[in-house]
C-alpha positions as CSV (number, residue, x, y, z in Angstrom):
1,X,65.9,-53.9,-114.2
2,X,67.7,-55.7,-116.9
3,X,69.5,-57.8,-114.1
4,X,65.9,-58.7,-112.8
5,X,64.8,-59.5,-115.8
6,X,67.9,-61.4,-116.9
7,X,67.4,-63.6,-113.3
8,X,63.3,-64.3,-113.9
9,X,62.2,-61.8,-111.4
10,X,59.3,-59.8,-112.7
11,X,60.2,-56.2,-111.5
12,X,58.5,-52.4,-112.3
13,X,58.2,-49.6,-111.3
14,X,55.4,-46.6,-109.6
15,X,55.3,-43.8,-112.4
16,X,54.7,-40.4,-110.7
17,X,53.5,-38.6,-114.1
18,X,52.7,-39.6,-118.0
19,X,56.0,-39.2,-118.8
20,X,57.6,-41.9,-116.3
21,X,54.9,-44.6,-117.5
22,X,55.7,-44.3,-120.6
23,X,59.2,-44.9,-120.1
24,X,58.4,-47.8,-118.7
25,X,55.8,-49.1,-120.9
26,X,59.1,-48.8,-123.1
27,X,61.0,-50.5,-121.2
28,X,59.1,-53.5,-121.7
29,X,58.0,-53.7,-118.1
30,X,55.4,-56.7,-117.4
31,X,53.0,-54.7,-115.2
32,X,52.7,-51.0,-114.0
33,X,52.7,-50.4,-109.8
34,X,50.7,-47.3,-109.0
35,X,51.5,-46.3,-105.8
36,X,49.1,-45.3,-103.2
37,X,49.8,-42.0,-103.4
38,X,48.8,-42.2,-107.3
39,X,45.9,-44.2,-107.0
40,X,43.4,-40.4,-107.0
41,X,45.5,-39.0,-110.0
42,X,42.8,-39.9,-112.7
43,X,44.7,-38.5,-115.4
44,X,47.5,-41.0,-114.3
45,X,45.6,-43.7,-113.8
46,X,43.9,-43.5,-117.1
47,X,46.7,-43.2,-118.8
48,X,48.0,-46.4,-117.4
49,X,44.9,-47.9,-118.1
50,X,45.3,-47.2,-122.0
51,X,48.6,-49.6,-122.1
52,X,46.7,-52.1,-121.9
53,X,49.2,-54.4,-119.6
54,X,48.3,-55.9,-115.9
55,X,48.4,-53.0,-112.9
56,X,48.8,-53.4,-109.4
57,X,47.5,-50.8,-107.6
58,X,48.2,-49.7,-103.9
59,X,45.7,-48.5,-101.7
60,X,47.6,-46.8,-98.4
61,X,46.4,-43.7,-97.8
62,X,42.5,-44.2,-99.6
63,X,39.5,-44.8,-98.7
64,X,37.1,-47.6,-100.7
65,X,35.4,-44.7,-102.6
66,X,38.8,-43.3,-104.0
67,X,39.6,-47.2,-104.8
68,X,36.8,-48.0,-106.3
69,X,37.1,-44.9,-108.7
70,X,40.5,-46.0,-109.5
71,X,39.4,-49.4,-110.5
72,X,36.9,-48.7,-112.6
73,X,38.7,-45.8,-114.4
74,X,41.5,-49.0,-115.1
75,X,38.8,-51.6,-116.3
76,X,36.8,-49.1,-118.3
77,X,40.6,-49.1,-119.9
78,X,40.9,-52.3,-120.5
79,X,43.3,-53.5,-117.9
80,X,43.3,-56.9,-118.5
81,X,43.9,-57.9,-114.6
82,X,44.5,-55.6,-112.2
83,X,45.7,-56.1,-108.2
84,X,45.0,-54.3,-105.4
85,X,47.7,-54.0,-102.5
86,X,46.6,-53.4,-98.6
87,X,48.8,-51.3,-97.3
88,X,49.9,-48.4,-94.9
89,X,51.6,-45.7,-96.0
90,X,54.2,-45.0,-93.1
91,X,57.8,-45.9,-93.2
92,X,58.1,-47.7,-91.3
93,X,54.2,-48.4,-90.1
94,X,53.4,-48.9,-86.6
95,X,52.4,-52.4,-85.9
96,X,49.0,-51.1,-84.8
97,X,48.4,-49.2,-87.8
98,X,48.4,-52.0,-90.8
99,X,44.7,-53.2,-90.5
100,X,45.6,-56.4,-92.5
101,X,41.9,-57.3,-92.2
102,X,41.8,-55.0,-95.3
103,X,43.0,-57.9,-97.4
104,X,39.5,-59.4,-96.8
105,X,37.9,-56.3,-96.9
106,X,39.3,-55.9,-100.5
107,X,38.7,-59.0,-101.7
108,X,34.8,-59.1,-100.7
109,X,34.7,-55.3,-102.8
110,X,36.7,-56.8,-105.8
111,X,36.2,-60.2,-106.0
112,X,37.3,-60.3,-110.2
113,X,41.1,-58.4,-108.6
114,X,43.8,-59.8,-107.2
115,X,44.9,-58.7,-103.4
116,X,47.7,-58.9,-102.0
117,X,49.9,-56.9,-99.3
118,X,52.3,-54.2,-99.2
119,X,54.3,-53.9,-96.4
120,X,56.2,-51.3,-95.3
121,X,56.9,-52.2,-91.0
122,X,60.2,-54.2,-90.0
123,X,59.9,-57.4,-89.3
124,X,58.4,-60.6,-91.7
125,X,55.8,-62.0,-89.3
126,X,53.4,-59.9,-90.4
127,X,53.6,-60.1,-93.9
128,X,53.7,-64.2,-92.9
129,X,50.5,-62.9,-91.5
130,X,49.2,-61.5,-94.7
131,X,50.1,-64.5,-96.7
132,X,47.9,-66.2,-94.1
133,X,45.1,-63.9,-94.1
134,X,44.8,-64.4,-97.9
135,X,47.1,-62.1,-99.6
136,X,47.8,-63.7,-103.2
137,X,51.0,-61.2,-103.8
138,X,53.7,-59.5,-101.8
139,X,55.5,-56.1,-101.7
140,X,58.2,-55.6,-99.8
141,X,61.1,-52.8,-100.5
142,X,64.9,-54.1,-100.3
143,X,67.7,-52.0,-99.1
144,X,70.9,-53.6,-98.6
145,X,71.3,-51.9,-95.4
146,X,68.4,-50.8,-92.9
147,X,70.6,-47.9,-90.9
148,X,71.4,-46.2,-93.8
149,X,69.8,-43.1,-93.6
150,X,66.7,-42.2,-95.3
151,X,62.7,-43.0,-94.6
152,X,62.5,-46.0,-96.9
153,X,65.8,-48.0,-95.6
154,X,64.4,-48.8,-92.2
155,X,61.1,-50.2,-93.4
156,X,62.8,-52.1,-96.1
157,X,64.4,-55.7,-95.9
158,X,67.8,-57.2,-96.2
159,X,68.7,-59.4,-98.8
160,X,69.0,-62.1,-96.0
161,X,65.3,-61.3,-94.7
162,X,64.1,-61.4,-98.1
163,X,65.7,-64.7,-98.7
164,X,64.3,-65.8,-95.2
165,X,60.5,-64.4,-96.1
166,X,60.3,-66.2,-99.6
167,X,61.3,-69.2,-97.9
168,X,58.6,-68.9,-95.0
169,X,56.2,-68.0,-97.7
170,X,57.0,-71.2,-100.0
171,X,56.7,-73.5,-95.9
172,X,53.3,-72.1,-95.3
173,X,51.8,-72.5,-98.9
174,X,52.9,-76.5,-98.8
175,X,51.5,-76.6,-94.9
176,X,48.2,-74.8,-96.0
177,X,46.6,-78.2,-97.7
178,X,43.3,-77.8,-98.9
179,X,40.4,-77.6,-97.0
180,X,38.0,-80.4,-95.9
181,X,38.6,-83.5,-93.3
């Protein structure tokens, strides 16, 4: 974190209990990530609501009932800006599984939240796709090696593949231009 940090890159973490946010409320971190699998622990997610400092909030494995809970348990907390990631919570997720037509879906429910993506398949197209679709932020976890062994590595991205996705990123948002004729 402190090399992050040190190089401008704004980096967290997902707390699992009390505990682990408040280390990292400690830790000076500039937002919380709840992951999805947190997102129906009220007594987290209250508790994270009471810092008082941005959230982003993924919603894999939820329905719109268990997300709406959520984000009204963080702004009844005073959260002052809150995100909402679309995401599937496979490693990696089948193609045919990540419903990125959620990112509109979310932002029609929660207009006042930022949405973004959370992807978790290999490849970068489809987080290109995302970007595309509307997604105003971007989660993608970084191993410096795919085949090592664990669930995470292979539906992570090289340092090369992250370098390649900002880049493809940064292309589409100057070829986007602004609508009208």
């Amino acid at each position: 974190m402190d090399y992050a940090f040190e190089k401008g890159l704004y980096m967290s973490a997902s707390p699992w209990d009390i505990h682990s946010a408040n280390a990292l409320q400690l830790y000076g971190v500039p937002f919380i990530k709840v992951a999805s699998a947190g997102l129906t622990n009220q007594e987290l997610v209250r508790h994270v609501a009471g810092m008082s400092i941005p959230v982003v909030l993924s919603t894999g494995m939820s329905d719109l009932q268990m997300v709406r809970n959520a984000v009204f348990a963080l702004k009844q907390g005073g959260v002052p800006q809150i995100a909402l990631l679309a995401c599937t919570s496979k490693y990696p997720a089948p193609i045919e599984d990540l419903n990125l037509s959620r990112i509109q879906g979310l932002k029609e429910e929660f207009p006042d939240c930022i949405v973004g993506y959370s992807g978790h398949e290999p490849g970068l197209w489809t987080t290109l796709c995302a970007v595309a679709m509307g997604a105003q932020i971007i989660e993608r976890h970084i191993t410096l090696d795919r085949t090592m062994k664990g669930s995470d590595h292979a539906a992570s991205v090289e340092p090369q593949g992250l370098k390649k996705l900002v880049h493809e990123i940064r292309q589409f948002e100057k070829a986007k231009g602004t609508p009208g004729i």
